[in-house]
C-alpha positions in Angstrom: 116.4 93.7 86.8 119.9 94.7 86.2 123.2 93.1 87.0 124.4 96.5 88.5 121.2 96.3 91.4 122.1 92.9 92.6 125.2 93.8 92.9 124.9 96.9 94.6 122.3 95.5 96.9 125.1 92.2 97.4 127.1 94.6 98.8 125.3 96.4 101.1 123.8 93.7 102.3 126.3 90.9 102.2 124.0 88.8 99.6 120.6 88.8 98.2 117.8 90.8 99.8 117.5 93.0 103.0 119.7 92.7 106.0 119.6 93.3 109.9 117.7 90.6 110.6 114.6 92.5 108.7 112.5 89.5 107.5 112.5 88.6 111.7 110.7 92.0 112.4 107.4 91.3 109.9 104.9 88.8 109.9 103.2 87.2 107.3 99.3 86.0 106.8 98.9 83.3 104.7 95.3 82.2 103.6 96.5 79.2 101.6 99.7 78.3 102.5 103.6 79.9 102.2 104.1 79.7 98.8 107.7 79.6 99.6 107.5 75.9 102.0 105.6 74.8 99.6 107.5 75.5 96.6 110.7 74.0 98.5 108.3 70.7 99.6 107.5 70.2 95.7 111.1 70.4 94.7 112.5 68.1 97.5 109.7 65.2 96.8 111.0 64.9 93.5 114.7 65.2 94.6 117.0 62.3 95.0 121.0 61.6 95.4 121.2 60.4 91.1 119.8 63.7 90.6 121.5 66.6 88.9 119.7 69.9 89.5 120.4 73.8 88.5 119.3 76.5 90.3 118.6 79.2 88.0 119.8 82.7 89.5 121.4 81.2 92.4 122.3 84.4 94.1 124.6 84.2 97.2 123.4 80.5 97.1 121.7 80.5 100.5 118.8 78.2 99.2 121.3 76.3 96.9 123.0 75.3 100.4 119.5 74.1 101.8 118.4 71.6 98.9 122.3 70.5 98.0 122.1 67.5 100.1 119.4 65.8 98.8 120.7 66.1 95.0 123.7 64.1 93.3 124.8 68.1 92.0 123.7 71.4 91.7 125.1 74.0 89.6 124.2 77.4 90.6 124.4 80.2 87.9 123.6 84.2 88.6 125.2 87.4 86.9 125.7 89.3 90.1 129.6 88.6 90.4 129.5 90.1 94.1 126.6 87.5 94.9 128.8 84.6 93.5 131.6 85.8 95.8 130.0 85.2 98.7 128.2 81.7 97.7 131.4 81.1 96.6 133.2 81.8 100.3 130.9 79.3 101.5 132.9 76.3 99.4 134.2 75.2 103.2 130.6 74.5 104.5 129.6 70.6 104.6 126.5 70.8 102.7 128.8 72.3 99.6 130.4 69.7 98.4 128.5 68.8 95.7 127.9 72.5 94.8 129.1 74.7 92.3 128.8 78.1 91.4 128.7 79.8 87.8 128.6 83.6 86.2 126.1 82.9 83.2 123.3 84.5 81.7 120.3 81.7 82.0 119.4 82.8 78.9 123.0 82.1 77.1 123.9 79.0 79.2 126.9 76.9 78.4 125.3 73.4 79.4 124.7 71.0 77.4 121.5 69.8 75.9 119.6 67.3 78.0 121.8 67.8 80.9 120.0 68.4 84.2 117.3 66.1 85.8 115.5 69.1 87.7 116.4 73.1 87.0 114.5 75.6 89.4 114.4 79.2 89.7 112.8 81.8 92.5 111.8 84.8 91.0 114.0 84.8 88.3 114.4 85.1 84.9 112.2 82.9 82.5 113.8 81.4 79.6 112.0 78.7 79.4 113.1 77.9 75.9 116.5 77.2 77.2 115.4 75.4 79.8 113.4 73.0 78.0 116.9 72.6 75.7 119.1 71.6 79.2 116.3 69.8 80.8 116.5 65.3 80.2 113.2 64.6 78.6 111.2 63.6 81.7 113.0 66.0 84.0 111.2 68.6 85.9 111.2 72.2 86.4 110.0 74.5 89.8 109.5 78.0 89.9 108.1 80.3 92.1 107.5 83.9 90.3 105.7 87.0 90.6 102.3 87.7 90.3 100.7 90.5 88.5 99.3 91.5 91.3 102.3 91.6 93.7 102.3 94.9 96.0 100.3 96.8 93.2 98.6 99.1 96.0 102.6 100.3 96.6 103.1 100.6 92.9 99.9 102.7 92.4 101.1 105.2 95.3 104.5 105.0 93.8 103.7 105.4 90.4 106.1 103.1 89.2 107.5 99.7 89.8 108.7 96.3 88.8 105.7 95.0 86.0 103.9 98.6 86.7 101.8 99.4 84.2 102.9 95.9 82.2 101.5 92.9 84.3 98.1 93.4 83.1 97.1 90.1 82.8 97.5 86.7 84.8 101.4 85.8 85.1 100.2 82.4 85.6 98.4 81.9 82.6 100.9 83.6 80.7 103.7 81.3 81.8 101.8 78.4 81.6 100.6 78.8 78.0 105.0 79.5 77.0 105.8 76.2 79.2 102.6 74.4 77.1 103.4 75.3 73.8 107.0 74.6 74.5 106.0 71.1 74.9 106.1 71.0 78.8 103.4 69.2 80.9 102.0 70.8 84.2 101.7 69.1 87.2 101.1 71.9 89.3 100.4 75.1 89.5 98.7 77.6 92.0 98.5 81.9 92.8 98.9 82.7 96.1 97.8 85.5 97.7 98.8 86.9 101.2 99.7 89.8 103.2 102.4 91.0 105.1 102.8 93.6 108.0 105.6 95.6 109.1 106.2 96.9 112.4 106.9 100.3 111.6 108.3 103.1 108.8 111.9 102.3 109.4 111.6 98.7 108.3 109.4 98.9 106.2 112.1 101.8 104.3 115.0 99.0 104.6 112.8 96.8 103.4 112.2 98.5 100.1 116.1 99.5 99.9 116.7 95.5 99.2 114.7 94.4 96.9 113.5 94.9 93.5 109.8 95.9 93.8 111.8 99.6 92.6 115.2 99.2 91.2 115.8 102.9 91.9 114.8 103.0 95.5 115.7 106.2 97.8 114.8 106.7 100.9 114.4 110.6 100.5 113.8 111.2 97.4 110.7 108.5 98.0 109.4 110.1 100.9 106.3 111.5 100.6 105.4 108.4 98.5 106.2 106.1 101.3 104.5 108.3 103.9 101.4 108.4 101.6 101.5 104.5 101.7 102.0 104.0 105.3 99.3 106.7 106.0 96.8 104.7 104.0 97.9 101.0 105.3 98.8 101.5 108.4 97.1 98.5 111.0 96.6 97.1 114.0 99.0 94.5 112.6 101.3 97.0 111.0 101.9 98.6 107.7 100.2 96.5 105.6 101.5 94.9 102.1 100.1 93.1 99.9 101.9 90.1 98.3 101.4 87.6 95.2 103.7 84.7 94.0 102.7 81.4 91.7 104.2 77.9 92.2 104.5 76.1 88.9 105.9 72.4 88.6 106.0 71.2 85.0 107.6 68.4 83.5 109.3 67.9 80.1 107.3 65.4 78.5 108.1 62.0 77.3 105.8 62.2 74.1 104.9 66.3 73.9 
């Protein structure tokens, strides 16, 4: 995804994602567990206050903010200039202090080699060359991604979409053969699959408008697409979606 969508979406939104209180108005099934709790449990139990951490795409740093206080640091990188703004106008916040913000590239990073205890990233980019470079032998790294099969009904409808047409294998087993042959040792790693419902056609619209499942988005010019989808997935629940991320914590091994 471009720097231009994150930042347009920034700014309509005033940060990451969909406003108006929208995640409040769905509900979500989960058959084995929120992948996103969980992934935030993993990192924490291997958190601690002589820890250095960097969270890789950092956005307007709202989940920096909620893991800050139980590392030494964190360094927060994006390359959405509007999203650093407002992490940034957060500086005055208590849980802050040890916080700081950077505009990089995670692939081009100016860190240092062996730098950061723990580096984590939530559906960002995957460099994980350079991450095995600025992670201390030992140190650990957390991601939660996207799976291959990740609102794929929606796509199909759609006709296009973010990994349409590309994710046609497991994003697990992808990743974790690049993190193995990098030299990185897996401690976890999990698919989770789970559904969400959405109360009705308008939020599920605004939904779509903030995120990147289609970079180019619009509201009419995606009608009949989205009325096809809503027709077909419509339930007692709501309009029904279909999710997939993967939780991966590997560590950069002592003798790889």
């Amino acid at each position: 995804m471009s720097q231009n969508f994150y930042d347009k979406i920034a700014r309509k939104f005033g940060g990451y994602g969909y406003g108006n209180g929208i995640k409040r108005q769905y509900k979500s099934e989960y058959p084995r567990g929120d992948p996103e709790k969980i992934f935030k449990e993993k990192l924490l139990c291997l958190s601690s206050k002589d820890k250095t951490a960097l969270d890789i795409g950092c956005a307007d740093g709202k989940f920096t903010l909620s893991v800050a206080l139980y590392f030494k640091k964190v360094y927060g990188i994006d390359i959405s200039r509007v999203n650093l703004d407002i992490a940034n106008s957060h500086s005055a916040d208590e849980g802050s202090k040890n916080v700081e913000y950077y505009y990089q590239n995670a692939n081009h990073t100016s860190f240092e080699d062996s730098f950061f205890d723990v580096a984590y990233c939530r559906r960002g980019p995957t460099f994980y060359k350079k991450y095995h470079r600025i992670l201390k032998t030992g140190g650990y790294y957390f991601e939660i991604g996207i799976g291959e099969m990740d609102t794929l009904e929606l796509k199909k409808i759609f006709g296009r979409g973010q990994g349409y047409g590309e994710w046609d294998q497991s994003k697990l087993d992808e990743n974790l053969k690049a993190l193995q042959n990098l030299g990185f040792k897996v401690i976890f790693a999990q698919n989770f699959h789970y559904f969400e419902y959405y109360p009705s056609y308008e939020v599920f619209d605004l939904f779509l408008q903030g995120v990147p499942i289609f970079e180019d988005f619009d509201s009419e010019k995606d009608r009949a697409s989205l009325q096809k989808y809503v027709k077909k997935f419509s339930t007692d629940k709501g309009i029904q979606l279909s999710r997939h991320r993967l939780v991966m914590v590997i560590q950069k091994a002592i003798n790889p």
